[in-house]
DOKEVO-943120 format. One record per residue: residue number from 1; residue in three letters; x, y, z of N, C-alpha, C, O, CB in turn. Coordinates in steps of 0.001 Angstrom, whole numbers, plus 500000, padded with zeros to 6 digits. Glycine has a CB too. Layout:
REM residues N
+-----+------+--------+--------+--------+--------+--------+--------+--------+--------+--------+--------+--------+--------+--------+--------+--------+
: pos : code :   n.c1 :   n.c2 :   n.c3 :  ca.c1 :  ca.c2 :  ca.c3 :   c.c1 :   c.c2 :   c.c3 :   o.c1 :   o.c2 :   o.c3 :  cb.c1 :  cb.c2 :  cb.c3 :
+-----+------+--------+--------+--------+--------+--------+--------+--------+--------+--------+--------+--------+--------+--------+--------+--------+
: NUM :  Ala :      X :      Y :      Z :      X :      Y :      Z :      X :      Y :      Z :      X :      Y :      Z :      X :      Y :      Z :
...
+-----+------+--------+--------+--------+--------+--------+--------+--------+--------+--------+--------+--------+--------+--------+--------+--------+
This chain:
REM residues 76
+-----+------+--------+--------+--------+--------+--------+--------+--------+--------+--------+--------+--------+--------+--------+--------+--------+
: pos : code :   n.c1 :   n.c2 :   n.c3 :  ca.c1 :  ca.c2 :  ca.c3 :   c.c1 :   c.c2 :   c.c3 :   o.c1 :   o.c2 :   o.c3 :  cb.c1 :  cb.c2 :  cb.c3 :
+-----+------+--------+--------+--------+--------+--------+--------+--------+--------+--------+--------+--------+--------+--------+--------+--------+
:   1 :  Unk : 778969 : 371656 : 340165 : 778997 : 373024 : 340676 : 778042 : 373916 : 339875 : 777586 : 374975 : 340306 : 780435 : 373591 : 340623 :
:   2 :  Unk : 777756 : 373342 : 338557 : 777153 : 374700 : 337645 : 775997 : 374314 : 338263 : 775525 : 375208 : 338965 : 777151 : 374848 : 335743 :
:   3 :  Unk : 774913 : 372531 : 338231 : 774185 : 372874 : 338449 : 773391 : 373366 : 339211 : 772238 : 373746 : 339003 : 774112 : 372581 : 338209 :
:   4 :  Unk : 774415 : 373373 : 340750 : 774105 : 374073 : 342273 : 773984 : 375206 : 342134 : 773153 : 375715 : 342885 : 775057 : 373990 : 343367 :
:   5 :  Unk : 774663 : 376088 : 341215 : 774608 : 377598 : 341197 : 772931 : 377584 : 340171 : 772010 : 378385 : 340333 : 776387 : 378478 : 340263 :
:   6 :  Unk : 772959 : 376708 : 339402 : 771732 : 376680 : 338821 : 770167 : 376712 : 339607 : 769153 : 377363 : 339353 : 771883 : 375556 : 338115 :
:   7 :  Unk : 770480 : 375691 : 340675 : 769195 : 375414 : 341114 : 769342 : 376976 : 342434 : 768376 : 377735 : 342505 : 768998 : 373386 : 341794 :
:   8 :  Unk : 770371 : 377193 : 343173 : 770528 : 378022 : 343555 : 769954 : 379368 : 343534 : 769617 : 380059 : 344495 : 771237 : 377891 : 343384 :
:   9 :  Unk : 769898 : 379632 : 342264 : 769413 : 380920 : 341432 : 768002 : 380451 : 341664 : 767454 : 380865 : 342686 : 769954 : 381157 : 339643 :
:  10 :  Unk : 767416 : 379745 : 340962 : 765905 : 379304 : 340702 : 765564 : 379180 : 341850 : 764363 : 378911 : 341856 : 765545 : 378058 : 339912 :
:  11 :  Unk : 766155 : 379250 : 343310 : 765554 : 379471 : 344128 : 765009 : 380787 : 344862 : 763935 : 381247 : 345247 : 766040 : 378888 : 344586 :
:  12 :  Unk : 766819 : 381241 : 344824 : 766770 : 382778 : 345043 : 765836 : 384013 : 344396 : 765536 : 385010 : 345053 : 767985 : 383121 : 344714 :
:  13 :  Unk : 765373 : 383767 : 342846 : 765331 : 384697 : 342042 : 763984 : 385200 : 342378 : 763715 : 386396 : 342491 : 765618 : 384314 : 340685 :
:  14 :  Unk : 762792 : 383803 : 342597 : 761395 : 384774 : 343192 : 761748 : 385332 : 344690 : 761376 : 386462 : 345004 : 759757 : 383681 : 343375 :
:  15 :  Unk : 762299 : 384710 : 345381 : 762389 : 385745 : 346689 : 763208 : 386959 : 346438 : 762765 : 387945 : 347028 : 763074 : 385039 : 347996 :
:  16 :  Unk : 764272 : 387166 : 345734 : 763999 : 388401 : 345425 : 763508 : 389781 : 344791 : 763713 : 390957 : 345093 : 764317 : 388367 : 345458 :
:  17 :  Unk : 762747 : 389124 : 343748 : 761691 : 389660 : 342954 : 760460 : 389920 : 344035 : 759847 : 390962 : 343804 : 761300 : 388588 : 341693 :
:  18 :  Unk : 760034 : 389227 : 345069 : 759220 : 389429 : 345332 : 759640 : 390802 : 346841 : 758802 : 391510 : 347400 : 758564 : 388021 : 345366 :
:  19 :  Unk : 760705 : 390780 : 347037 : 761482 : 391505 : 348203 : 761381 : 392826 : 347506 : 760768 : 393714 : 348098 : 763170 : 390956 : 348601 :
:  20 :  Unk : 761962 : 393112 : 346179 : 761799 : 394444 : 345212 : 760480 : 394796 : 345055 : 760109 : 395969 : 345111 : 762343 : 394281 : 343758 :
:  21 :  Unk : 759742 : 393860 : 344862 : 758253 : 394400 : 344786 : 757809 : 395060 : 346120 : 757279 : 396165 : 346002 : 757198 : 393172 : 344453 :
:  22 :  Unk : 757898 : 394723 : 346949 : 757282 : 395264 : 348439 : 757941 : 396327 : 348604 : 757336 : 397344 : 348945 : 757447 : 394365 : 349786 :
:  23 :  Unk : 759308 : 396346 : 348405 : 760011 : 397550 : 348601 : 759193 : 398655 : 347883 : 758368 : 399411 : 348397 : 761484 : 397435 : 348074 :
:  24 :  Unk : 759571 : 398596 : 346651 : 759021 : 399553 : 345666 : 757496 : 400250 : 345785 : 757035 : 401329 : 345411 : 759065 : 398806 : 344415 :
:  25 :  Unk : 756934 : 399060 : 346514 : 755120 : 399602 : 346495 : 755290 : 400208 : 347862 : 754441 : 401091 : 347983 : 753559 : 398139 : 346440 :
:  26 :  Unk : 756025 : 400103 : 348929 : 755808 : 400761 : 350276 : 756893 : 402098 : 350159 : 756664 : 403154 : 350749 : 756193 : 399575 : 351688 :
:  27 :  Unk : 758270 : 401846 : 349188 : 758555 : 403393 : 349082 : 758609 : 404415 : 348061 : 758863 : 405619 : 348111 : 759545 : 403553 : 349453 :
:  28 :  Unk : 758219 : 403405 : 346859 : 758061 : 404558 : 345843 : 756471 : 404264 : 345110 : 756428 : 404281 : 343879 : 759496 : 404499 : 344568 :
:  29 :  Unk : 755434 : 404049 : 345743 : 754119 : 403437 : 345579 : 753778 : 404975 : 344926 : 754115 : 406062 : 345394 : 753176 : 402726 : 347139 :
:  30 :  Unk : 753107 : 404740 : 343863 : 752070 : 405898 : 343313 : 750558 : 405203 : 342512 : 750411 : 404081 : 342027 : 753062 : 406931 : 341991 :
:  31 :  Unk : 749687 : 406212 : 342595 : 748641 : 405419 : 342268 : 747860 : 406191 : 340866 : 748075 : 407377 : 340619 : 747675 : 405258 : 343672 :
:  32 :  Unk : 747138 : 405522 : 340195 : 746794 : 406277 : 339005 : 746688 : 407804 : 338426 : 746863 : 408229 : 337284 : 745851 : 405922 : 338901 :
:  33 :  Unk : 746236 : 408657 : 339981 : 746220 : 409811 : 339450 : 747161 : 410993 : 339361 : 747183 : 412109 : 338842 : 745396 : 410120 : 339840 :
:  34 :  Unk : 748252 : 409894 : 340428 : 749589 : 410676 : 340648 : 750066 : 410398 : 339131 : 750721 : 411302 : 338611 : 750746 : 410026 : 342026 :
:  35 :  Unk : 749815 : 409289 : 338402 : 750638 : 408723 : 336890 : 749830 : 409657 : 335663 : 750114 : 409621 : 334466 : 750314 : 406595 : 336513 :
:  36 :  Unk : 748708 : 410531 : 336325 : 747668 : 411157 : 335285 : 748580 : 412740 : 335217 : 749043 : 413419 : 334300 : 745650 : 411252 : 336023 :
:  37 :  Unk : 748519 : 412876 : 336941 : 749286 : 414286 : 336912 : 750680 : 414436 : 336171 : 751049 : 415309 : 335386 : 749573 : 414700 : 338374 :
:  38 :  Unk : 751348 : 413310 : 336664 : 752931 : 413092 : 335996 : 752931 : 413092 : 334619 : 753943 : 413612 : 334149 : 753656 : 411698 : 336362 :
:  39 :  Unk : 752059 : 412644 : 333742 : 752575 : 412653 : 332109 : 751538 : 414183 : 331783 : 751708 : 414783 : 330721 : 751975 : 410746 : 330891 :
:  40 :  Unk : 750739 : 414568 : 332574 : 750104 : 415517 : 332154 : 751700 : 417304 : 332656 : 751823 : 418478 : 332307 : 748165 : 415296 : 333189 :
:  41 :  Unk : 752306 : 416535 : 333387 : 753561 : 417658 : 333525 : 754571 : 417391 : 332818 : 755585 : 417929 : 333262 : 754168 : 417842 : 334842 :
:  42 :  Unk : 754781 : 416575 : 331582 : 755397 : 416344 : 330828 : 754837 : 416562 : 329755 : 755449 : 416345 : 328709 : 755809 : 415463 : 330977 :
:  43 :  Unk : 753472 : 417067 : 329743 : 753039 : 418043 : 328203 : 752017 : 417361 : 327526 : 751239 : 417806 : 326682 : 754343 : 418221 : 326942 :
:  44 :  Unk : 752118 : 416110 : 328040 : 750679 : 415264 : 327429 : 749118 : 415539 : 327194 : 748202 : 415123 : 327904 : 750492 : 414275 : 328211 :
:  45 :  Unk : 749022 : 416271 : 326132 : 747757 : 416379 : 326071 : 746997 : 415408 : 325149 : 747358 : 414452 : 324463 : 747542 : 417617 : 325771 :
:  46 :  Unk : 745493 : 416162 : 325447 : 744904 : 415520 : 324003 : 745054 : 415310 : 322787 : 744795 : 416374 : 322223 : 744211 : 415813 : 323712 :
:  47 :  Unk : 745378 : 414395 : 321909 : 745076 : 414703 : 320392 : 747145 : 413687 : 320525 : 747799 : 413317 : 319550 : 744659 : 417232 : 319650 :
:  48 :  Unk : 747422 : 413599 : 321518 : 748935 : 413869 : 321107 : 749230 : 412059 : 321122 : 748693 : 411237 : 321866 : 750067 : 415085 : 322508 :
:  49 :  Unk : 750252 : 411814 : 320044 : 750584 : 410196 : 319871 : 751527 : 410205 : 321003 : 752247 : 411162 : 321286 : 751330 : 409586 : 318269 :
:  50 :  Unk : 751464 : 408677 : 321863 : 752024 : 408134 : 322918 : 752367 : 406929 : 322312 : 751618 : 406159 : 321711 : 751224 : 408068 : 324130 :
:  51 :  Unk : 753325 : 406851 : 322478 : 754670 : 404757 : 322341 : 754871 : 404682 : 323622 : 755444 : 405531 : 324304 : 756895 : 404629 : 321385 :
:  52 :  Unk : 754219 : 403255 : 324140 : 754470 : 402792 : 325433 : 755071 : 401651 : 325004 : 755127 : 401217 : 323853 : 753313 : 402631 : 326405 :
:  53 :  Unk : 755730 : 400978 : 326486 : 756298 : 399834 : 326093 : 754804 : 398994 : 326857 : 753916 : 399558 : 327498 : 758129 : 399548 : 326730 :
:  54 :  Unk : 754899 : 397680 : 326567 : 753561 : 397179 : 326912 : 754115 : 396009 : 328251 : 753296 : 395320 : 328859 : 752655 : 396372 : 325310 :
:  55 :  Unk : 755421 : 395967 : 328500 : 755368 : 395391 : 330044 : 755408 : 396148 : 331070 : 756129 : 397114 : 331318 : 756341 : 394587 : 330377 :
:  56 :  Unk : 753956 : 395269 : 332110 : 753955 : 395760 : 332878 : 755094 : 395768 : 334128 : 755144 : 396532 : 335092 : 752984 : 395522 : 332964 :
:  57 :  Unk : 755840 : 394839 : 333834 : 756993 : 394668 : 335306 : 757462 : 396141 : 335285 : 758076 : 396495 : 336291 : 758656 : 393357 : 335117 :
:  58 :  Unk : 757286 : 397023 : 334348 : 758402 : 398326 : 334738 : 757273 : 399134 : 335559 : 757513 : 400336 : 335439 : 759207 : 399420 : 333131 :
:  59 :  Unk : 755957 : 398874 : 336468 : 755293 : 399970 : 336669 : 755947 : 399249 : 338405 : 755058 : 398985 : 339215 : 753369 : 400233 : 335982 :
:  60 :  Unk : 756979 : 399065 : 338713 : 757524 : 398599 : 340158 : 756527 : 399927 : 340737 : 756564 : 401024 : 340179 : 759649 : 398640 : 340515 :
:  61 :  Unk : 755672 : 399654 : 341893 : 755375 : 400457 : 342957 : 754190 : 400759 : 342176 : 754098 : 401903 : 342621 : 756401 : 401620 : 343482 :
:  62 :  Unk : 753331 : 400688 : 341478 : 752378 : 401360 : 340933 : 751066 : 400706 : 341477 : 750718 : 399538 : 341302 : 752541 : 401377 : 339451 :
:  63 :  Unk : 750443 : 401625 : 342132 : 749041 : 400538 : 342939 : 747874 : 400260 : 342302 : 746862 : 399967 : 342939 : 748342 : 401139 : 344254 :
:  64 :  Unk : 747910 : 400344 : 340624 : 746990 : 399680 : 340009 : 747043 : 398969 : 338968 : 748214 : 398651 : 338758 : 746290 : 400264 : 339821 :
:  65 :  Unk : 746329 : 398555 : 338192 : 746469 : 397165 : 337452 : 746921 : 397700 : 336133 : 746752 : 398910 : 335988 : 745005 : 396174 : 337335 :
:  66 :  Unk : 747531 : 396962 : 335014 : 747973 : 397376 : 333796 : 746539 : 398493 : 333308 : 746634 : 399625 : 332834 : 748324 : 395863 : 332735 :
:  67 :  Unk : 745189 : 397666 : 333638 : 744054 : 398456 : 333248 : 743786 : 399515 : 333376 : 743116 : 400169 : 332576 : 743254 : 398187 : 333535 :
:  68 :  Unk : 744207 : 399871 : 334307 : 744148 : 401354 : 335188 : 745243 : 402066 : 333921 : 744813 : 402791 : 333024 : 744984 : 401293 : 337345 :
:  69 :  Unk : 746603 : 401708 : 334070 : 747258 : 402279 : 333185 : 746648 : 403162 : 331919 : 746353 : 404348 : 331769 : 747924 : 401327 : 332827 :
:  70 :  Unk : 746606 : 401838 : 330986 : 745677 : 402060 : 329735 : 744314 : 403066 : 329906 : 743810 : 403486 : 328865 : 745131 : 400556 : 329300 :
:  71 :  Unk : 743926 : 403318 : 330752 : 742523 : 404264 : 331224 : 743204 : 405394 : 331605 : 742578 : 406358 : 331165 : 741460 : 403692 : 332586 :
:  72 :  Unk : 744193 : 405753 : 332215 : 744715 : 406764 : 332513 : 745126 : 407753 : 331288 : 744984 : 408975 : 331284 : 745684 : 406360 : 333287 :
:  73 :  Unk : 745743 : 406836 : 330105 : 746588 : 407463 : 328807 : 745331 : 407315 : 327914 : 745257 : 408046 : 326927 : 748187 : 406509 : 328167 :
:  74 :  Unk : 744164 : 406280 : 328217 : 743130 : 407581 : 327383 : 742181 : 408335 : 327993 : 741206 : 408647 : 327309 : 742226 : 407084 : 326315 :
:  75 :  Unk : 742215 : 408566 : 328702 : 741409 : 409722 : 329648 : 742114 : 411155 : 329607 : 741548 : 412237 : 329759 : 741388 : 409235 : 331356 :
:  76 :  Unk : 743637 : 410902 : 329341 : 744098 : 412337 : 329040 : 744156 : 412676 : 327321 : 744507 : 413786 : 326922 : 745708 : 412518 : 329756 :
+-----+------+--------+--------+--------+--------+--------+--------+--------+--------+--------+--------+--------+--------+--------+--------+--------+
């Protein structure tokens, strides 16, 4: 029984990872400059220290690449 629930899971787990992803990019999709405006309305300016976490799985819905990220937080 454990290992049915085992293989079970390992089946399930990318289809639904990949079901959250589509969701997320078709209803809460934002794209770099919406993420430039957003930390820039949270006070972010120049000169100022930023702690990010460095995985990207938390940017669910975000329509550009970790790279984009990193270009965004030094461009402001």
């Amino acid at each position: 029984m454990a290992l049915l629930k085992k293989q079970l899971k390992a089946t399930l787990k990318p289809i639904y990872l990949s079901v959250k992803r589509k969701v997320a990019r078709s209803m809460y999709s934002y794209t770099p400059a919406e993420l430039a405006a957003a930390l820039k309305k949270l006070g972010l300016e120049s000169g100022d220290t930023l702690m990010m976490h460095s995985g990207f799985d938390q940017f669910n819905g975000f329509t550009g690449g970790p790279e984009d990220v990193i270009d965004v937080v030094l461009e402001i």
